[in-house]
N, C-alpha and C positions, 0 to 999 in steps of 0.2 A: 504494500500500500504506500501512497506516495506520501512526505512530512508534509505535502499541502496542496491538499484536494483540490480546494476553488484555483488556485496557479492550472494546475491540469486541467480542469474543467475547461476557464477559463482559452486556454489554447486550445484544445476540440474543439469549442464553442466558434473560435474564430476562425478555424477550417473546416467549418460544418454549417447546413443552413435550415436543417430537418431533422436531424438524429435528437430525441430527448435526452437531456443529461440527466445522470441519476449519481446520486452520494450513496457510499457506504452507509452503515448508522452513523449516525454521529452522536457521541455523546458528550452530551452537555454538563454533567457532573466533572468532567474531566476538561477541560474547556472555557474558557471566556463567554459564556452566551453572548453578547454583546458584540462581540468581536467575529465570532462565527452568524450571527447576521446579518452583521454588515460586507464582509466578505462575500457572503452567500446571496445577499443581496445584489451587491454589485454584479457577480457571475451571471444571476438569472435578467437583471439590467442589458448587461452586452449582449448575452444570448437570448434576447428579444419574449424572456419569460418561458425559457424553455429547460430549467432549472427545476429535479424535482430532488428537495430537499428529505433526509429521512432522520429524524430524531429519537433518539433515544434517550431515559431518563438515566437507566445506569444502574450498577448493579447494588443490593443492599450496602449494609455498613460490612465494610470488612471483605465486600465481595469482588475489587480492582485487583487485590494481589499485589500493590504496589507499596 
């Protein structure tokens, strides 16, 4: 998986004019939300709304493994 999705996205997005983009999960526990929709925003902006974003809340207390 690539360190940043919307970057990749975004380049398909720009040699592409029909193919829907789609994200892994994303999860937000582990994450900036903020940060990942503004991102995520801008990606489905250039790709003319063809961004399908997928969200995750994440796993219990204790359940990242990190």
């Amino acid at each position: 998986m690539p360190s940043a999705p919307p970057v990749v996205l975004a380049h398909v997005a720009a040699l592409t004019s029909r193919i829907r983009l789609f994200t892994g999960v994303t999860v937000l526990s582990m994450l900036d939300p903020v940060r990942v929709a503004e991102d995520n925003a801008t990606v489905d902006h250039l790709s003319g709304g063809r961004l399908e974003l997928i969200v995750g809340k994440g796993a219990g207390p204790g359940g990242t493994g990190v």
